[in-house]
VMD Tcl script that builds the backbone (N, CA, C; Angstrom):
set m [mol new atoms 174]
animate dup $m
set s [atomselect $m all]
$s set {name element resname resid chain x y z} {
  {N N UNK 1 A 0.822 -1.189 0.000}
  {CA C UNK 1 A 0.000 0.000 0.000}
  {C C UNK 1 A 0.868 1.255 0.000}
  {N N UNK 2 A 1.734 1.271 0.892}
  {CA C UNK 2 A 2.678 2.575 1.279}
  {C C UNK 2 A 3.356 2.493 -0.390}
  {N N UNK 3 A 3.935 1.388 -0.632}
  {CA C UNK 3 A 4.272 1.494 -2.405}
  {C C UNK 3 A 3.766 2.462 -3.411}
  {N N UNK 4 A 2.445 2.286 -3.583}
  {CA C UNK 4 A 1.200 2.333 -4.307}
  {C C UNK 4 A 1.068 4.272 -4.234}
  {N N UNK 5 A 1.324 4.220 -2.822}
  {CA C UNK 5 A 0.986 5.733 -2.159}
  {C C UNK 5 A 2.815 6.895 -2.698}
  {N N UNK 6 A 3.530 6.228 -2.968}
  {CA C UNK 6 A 4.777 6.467 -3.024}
  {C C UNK 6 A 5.043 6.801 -4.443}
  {N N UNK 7 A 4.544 5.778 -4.967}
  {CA C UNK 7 A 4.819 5.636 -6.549}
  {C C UNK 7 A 3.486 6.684 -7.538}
  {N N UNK 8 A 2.102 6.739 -6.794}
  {CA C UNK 8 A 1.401 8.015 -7.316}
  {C C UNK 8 A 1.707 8.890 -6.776}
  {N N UNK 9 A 2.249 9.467 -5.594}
  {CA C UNK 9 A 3.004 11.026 -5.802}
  {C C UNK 9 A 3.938 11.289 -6.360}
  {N N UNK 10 A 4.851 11.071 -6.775}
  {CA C UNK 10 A 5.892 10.651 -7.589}
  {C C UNK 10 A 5.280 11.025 -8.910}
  {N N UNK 11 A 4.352 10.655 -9.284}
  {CA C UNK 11 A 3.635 10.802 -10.543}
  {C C UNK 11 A 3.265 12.012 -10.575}
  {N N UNK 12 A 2.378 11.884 -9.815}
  {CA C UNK 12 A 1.617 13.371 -9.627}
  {C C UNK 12 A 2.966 14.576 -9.479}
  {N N UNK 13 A 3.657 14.860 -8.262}
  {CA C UNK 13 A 4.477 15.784 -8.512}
  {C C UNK 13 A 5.006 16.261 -9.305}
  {N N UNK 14 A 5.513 15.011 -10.584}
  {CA C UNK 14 A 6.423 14.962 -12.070}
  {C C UNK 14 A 5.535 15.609 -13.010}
  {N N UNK 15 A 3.892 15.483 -13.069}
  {CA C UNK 15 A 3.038 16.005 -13.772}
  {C C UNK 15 A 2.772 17.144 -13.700}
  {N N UNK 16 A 2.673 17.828 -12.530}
  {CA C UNK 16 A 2.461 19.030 -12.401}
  {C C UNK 16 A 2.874 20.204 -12.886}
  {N N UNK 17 A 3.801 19.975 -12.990}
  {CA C UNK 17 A 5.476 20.709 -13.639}
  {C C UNK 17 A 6.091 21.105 -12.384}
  {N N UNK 18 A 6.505 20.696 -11.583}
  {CA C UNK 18 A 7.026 21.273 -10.521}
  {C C UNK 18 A 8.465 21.541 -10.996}
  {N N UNK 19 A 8.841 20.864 -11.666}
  {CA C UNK 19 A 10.358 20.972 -12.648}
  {C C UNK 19 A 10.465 21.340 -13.928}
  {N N UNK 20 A 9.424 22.278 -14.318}
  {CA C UNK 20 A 9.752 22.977 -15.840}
  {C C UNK 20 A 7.844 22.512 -15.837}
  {N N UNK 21 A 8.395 22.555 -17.612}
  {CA C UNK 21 A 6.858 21.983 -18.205}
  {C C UNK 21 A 6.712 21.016 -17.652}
  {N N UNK 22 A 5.412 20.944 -17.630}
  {CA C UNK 22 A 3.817 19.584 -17.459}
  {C C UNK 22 A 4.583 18.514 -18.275}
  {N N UNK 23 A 4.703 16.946 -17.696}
  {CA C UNK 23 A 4.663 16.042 -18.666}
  {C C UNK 23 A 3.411 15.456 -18.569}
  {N N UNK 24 A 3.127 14.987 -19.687}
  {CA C UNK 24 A 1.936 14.668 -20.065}
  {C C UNK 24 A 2.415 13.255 -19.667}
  {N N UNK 25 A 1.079 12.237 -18.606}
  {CA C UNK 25 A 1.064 11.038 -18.391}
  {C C UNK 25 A 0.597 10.211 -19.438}
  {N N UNK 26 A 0.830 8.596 -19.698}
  {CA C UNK 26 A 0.329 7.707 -20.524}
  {C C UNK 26 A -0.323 6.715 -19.885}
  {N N UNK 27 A -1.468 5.901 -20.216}
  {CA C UNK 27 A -2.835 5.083 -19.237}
  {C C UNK 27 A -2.749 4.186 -20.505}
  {N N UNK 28 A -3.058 2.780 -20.103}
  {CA C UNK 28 A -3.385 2.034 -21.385}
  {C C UNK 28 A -4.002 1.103 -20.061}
  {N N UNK 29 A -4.942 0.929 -20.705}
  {CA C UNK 29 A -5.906 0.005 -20.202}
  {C C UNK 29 A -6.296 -1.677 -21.111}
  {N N UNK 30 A -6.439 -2.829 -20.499}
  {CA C UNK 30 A -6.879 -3.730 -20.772}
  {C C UNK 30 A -8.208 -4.929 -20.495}
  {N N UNK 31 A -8.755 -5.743 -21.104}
  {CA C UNK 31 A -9.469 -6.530 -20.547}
  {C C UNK 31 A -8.599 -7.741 -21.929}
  {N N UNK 32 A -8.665 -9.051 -21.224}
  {CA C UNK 32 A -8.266 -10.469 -21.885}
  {C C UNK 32 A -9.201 -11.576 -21.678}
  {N N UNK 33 A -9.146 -12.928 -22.295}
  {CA C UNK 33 A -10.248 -13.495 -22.007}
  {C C UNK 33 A -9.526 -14.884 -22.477}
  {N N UNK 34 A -9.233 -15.856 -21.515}
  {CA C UNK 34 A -8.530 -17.054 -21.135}
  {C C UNK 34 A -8.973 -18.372 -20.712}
  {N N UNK 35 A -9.020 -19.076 -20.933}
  {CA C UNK 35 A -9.279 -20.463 -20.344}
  {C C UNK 35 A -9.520 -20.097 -18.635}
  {N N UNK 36 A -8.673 -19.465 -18.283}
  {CA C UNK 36 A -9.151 -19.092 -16.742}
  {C C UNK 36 A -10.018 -18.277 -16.452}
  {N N UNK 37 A -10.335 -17.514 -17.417}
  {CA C UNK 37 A -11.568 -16.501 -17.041}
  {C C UNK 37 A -11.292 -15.262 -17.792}
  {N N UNK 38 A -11.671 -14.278 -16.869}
  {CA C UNK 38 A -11.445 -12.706 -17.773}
  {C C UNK 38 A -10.192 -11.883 -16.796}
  {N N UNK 39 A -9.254 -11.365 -17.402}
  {CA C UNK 39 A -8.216 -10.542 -16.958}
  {C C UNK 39 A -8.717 -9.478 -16.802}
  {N N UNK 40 A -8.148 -8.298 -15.914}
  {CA C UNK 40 A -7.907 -6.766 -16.299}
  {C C UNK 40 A -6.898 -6.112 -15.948}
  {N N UNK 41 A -6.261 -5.512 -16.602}
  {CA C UNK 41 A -4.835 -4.083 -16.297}
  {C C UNK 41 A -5.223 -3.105 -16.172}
  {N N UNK 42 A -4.282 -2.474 -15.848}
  {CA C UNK 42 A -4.409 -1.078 -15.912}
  {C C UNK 42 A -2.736 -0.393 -15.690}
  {N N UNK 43 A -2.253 0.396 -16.557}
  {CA C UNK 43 A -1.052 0.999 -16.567}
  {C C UNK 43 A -0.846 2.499 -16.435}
  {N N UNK 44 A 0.069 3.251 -15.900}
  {CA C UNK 44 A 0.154 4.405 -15.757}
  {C C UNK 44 A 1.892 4.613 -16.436}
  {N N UNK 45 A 2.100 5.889 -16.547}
  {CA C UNK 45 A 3.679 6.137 -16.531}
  {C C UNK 45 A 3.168 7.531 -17.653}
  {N N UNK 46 A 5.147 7.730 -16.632}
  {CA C UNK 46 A 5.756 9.195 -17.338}
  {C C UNK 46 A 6.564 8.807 -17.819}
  {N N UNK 47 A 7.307 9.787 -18.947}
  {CA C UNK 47 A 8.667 9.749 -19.450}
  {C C UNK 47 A 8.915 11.360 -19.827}
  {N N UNK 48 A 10.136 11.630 -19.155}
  {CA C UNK 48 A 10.430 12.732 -19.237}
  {C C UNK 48 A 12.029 12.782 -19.894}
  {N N UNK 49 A 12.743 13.093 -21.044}
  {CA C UNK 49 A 13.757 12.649 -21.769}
  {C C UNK 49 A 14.710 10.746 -21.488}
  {N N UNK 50 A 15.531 10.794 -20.585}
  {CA C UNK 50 A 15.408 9.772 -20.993}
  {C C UNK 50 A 14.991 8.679 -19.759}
  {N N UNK 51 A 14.657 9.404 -18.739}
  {CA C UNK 51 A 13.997 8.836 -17.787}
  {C C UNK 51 A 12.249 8.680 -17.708}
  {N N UNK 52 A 12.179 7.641 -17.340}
  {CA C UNK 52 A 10.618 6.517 -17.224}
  {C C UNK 52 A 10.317 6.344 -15.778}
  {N N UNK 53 A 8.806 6.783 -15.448}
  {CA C UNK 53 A 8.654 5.931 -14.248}
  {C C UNK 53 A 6.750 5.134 -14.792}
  {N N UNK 54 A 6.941 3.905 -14.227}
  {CA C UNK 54 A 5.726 3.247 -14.645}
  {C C UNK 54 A 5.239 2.463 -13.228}
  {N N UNK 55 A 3.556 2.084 -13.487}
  {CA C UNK 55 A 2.738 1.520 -12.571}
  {C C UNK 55 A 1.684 0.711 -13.340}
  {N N UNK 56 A 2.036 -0.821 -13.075}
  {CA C UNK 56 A 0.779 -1.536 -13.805}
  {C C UNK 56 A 0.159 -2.364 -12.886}
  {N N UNK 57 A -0.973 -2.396 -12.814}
  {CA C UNK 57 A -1.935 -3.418 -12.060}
  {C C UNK 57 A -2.882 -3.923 -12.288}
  {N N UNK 58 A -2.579 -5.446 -12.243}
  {CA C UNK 58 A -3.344 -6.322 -12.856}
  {C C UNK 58 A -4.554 -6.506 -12.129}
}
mol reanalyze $m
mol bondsrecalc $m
mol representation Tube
mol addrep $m
């Protein structure tokens, strides 16, 4: 949880522009469909030159 809480401010702060321009965040969303049933994702992330930070949860 404390992760979760760590890794969206992190986001959020980077978005804001607190360090120059706004980076614009990326979301890609999923649903799958398997012999086991139905999946879902969900992904977040920045990239700001050549640094990345990402969050996916299945």
């Amino acid at each position: 949880m404390i992760r979760t809480v760590v890794v969206l401010s992190l986001m959020a702060l980077t978005a804001c522009g607190a360090d120059g321009e706004p980076v614009q965040p990326t979301m890609n969303a999923g649903v799958s469909l398997g012999t086991s049933g139905v999946g879902t994702h969900v992904g977040l992330g920045l990239r700001k030159g050549p640094f990345s930070v990402g969050y996916r949860v299945k």
